[in-house]
C-alpha positions in Angstrom: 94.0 -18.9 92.5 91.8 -15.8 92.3 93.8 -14.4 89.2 92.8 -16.9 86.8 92.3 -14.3 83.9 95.3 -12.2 83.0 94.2 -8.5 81.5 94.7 -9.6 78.3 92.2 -11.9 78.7 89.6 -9.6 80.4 90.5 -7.7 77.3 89.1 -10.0 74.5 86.3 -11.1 76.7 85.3 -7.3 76.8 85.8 -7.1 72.4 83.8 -10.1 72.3 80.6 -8.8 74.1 81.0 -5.6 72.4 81.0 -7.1 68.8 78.1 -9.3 70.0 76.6 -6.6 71.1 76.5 -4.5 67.5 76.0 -7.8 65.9 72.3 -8.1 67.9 72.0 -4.5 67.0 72.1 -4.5 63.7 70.2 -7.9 63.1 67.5 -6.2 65.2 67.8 -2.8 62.9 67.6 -5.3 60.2 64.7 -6.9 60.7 62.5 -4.2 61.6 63.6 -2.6 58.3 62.8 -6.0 56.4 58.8 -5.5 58.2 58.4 -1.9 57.6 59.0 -2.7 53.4 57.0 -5.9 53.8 54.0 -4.1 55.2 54.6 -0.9 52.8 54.6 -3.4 49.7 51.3 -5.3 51.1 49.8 -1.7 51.5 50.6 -0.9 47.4 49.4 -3.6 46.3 45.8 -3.4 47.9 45.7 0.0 47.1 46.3 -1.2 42.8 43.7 -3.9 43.7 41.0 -1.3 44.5 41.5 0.6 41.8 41.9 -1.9 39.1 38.9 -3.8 40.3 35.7 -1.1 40.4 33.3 -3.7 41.9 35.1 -3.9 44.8 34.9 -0.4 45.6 31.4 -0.4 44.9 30.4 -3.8 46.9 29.7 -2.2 50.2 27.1 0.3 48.3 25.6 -2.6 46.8 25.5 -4.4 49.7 23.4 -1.1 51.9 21.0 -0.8 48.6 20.0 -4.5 48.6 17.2 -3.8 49.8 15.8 -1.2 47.7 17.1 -3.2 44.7 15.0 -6.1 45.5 12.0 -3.9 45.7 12.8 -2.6 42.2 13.3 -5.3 40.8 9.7 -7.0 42.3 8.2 -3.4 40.8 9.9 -3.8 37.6 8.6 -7.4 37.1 5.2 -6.7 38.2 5.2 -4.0 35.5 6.6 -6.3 32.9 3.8 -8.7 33.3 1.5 -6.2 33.0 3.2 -5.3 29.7 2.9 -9.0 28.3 -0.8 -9.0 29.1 -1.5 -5.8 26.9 0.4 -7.2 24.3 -0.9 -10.6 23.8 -2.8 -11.0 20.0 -6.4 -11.3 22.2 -5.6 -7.2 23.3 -4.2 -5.5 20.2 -6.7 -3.4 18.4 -6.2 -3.9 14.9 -7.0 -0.9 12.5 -9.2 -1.1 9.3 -7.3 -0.4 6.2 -8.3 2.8 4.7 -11.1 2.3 1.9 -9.8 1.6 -1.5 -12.3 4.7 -3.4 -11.0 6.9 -0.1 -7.6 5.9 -1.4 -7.7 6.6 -5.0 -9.7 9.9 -4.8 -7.0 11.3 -2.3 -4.2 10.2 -4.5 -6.2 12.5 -7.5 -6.6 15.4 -5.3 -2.9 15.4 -4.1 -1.2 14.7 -8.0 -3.7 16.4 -10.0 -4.9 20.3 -10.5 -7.6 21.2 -8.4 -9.6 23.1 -11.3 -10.2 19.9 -13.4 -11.6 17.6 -9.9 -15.2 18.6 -10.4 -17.3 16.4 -7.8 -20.5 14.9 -9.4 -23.3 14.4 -6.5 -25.4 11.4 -6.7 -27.9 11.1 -4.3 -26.4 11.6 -0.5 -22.8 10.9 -2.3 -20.0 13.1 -4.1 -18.3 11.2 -6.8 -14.7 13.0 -8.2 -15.1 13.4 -12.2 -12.2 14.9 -14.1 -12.9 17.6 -16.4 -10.8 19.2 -19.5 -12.2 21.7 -21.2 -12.3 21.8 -24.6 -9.0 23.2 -26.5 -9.8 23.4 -30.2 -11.6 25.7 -32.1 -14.7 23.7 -33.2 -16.7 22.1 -30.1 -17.4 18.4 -30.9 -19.1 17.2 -28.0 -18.2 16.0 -24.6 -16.4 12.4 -24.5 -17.5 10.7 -20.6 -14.3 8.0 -19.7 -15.6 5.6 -17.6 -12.3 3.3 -16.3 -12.8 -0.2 -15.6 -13.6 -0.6 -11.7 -10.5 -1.2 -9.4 -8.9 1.5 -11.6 -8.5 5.0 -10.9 -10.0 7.9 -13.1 -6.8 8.5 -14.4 -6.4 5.3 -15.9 -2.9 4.5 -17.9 -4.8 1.7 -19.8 -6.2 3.4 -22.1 -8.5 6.3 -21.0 -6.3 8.7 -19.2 -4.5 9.2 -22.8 -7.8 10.0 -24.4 -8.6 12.4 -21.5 -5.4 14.2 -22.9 -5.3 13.8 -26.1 -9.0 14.6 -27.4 -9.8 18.0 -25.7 -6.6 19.2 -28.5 -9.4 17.7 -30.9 -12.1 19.9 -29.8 -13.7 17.4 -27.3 -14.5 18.0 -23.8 -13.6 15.3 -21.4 -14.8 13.8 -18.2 -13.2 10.9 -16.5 -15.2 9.2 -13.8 -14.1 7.7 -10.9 -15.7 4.2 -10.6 -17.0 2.8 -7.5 -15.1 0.0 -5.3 -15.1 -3.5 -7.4 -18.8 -5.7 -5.5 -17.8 -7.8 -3.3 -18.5 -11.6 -3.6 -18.5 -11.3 -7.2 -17.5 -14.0 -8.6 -19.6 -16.0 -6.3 -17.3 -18.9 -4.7 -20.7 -20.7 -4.7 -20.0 -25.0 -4.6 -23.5 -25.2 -7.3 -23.6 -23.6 -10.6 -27.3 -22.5 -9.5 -26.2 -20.7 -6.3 -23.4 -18.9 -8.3 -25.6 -17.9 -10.8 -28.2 -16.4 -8.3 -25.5 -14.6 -6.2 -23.7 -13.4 -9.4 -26.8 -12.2 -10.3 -28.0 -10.2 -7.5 -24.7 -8.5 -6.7 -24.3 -7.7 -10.8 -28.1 -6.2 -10.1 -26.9 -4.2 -7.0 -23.6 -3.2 -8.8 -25.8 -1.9 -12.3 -28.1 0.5 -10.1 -25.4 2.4 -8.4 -23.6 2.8 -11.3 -26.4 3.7 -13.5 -27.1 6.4 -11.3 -23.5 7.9 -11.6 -23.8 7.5 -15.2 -26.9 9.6 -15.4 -25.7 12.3 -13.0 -22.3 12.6 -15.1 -24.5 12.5 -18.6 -26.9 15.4 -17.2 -23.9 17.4 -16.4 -22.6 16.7 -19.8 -25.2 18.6 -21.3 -24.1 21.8 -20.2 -21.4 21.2 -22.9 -21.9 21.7 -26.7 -22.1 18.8 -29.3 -23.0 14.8 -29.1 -22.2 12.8 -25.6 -19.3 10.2 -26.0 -19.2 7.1 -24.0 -15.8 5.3 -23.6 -15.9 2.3 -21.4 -13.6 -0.4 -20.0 -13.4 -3.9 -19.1 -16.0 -4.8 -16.7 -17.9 -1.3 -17.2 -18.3 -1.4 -21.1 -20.4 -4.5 -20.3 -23.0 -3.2 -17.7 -23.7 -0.3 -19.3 -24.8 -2.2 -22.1 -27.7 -3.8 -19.7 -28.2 -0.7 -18.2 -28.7 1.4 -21.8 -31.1 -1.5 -23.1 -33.1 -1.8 -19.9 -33.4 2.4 -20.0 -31.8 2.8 -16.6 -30.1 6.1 -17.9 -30.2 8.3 -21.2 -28.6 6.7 -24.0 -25.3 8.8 -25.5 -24.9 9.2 -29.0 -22.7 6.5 -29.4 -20.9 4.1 -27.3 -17.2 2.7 -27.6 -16.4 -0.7 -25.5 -12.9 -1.2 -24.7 -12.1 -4.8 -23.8 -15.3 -5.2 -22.6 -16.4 -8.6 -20.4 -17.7 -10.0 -17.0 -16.2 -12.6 -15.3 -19.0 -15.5 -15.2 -20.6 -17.1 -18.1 -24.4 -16.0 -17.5 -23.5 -12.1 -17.2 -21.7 -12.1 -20.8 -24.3 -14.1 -22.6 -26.9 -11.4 -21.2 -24.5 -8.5 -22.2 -24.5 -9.7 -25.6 -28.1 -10.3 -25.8 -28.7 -6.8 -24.9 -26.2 -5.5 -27.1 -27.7 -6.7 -30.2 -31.0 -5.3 -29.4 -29.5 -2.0 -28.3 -30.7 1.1 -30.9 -27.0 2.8 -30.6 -23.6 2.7 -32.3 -21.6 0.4 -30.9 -17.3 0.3 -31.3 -15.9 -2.9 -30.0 -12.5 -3.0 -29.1 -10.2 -5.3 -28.2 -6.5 -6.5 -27.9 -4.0 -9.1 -29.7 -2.8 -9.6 -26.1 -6.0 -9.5 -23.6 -7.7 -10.9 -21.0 -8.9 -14.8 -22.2 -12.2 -13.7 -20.9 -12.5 -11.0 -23.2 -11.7 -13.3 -26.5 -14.8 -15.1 -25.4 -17.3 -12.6 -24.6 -16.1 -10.7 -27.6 -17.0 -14.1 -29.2 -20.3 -13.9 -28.1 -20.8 -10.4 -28.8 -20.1 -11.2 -32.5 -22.7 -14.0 -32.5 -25.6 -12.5 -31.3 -24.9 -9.1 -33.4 -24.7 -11.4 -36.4 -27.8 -13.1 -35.3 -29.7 -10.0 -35.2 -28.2 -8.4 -38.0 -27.3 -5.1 -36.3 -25.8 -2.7 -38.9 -24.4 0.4 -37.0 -21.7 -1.9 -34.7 -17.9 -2.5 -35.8 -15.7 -4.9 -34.2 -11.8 -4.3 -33.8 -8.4 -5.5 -33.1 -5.4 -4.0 -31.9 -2.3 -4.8 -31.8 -0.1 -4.2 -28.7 2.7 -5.5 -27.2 2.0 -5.0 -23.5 -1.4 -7.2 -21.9 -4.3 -4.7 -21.3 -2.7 -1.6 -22.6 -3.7 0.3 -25.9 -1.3 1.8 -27.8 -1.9 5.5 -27.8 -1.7 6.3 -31.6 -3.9 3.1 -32.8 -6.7 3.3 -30.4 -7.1 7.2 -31.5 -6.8 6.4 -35.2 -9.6 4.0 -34.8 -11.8 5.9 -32.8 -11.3 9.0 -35.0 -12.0 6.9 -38.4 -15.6 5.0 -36.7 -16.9 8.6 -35.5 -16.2 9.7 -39.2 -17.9 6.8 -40.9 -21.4 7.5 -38.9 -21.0 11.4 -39.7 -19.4 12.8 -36.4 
């Protein structure tokens, strides 16, 4: 009874338990192999993650320097505000623009020779003249340019032409710088009556500065040989008519106008009063294509010269093809041929 297994028996049982044995083996082997590649994938992986992704690597700084962001950021607001308040419209300083006479008599200094910017002073004042000497060999006299105001005494009207041309022709030549335009003129006055008194009183104002500039520049023309010249534009040819008649400064020996008119109805009917009771040749001039308020003062002009028979004035058109500007050639023809019919 105690022999129930035979030694072949006790043999397989012993194979069995050895090839169960190995089997648990290498299942075990197997499986800790499987985890070791597991946890050396997981550790590639996290390590890609980090690189590929730099705010992660930098969340733990940001997360220790919260604190001294926040502050900055409360700074950096608080200094922002402060920036709006300076720049609101109530806190900006706004700058004058530079004076228009400043203005032009830089821009002569800076293009033009310094030998020919002569300053004239009138009164407390200097005021830039332009002077070219005579080139010829007979000396005619000294021609005085007077540019119509808002211009520049280099005016490409008309006048900075004669300033070049007639010193060849054995005239001396000063341009004038004008002073600025008056202000408030033409008066924007609701009544004809209160237009007429404000035009008035700033034309008054306007005539005795520039009849003082007119008598320093004709006292310095003296110093020159021959007969005094006076070429005047626009606004300009018409005050100095008032301001010869009413003796304001020394007559020259003979006046040319060059589209010459004021820009309300009362200061052109006094111009041309005065200029038919003026003692002095007067040269008209005008343009084919002008201002429409110089076809009516020249009107006027024409009307009271007529009325008061005055023999030594000539009245002239020429023909241009640009609004405002003489023709070169034409306007020196004509003022060449009037000087030679009253002897000069």
């Amino acid at each position: 009874m105690f022999n129930l297994f035979t030694n072949t028996d006790r043999l397989l049982v012993t194979r069995h338990c050895l090839l169960f044995s190995i089997l648990f083996i290498v299942i075990a082997f197997s499986s800790l192999t499987t985890n070791a590649f597991a946890a050396q994938q997981e550790d590639t992986v996290n390590t890609n993650q980090e690189q590929n992704d730099p705010s992660a690597q930098k969340s733990e700084e940001k997360q220790e320097g919260s604190e001294v962001g926040n502050k900055d950021v409360t700074a950096n607001s608080e200094e922002a505000s402060d920036s709006n308040k300076s720049h609101l419209r109530s806190n900006i300083d706004i700058v004058a623009p530079v004076n228009a006479l400043t203005t032009k008599k830089n821009d002569l200094k800076h293009y033009l020779a310094a030998e020919i910017i002569q300053p004239v002073l009138v009164g407390p004042e200097d005021h830039t003249t332009l002077v070219t000497t005579n080139n010829a060999i007979n000396n005619k006299g000294v021609m005085i340019l007077l540019p119509d105001w808002q211009q520049t005494a280099a005016s490409p009207k008309a006048l900075n032409a004669l300033r070049k041309s007639f010193p060849d022709q054995g005239w001396t030549t000063i341009a004038v710088q004008p002073p600025n335009k008056p202000e408030n003129y033409p008066s924007y006055a609701i009544e004809q009556t209160a237009r007429d008194e404000e035009n008035s009183k700033t034309l008054g104002d306007y005539q005795q500065q520039l009849a003082k500039i007119i008598a320093a520049v004709t006292e310095n023309a003296k110093g020159y040989p021959g007969i005094i010249l006076v070429v005047a534009e626009g606004h300009h040819a018409a005050l100095l008519l008032n301001i010869y008649q009413e003796a304001l400064a020394e007559k020259p020996t003979a006046f040319i106008m060059l589209s010459a008119h004021l820009n309300d109805i009362q200061a052109n009917v006094s111009a041309a009063k005065n200029l038919s009771l003026l003692e002095l040749p007067v040269l008209d001039l005008y343009l084919k294509a002008d201002n429409p308020l110089v076809m009516s003062s020249m009107k006027l002009r024409k009307k009271f010269v007529n009325q008061e028979l005055k023999s030594n004035y000539r009245q002239k058109k020429i023909y241009n093809t640009h609004t405002g500007y003489y023709p070169t050639e034409s306007l020196i023809k004509e003022i060449n041929g009037w000087l030679k019919s009253i002897g000069w």
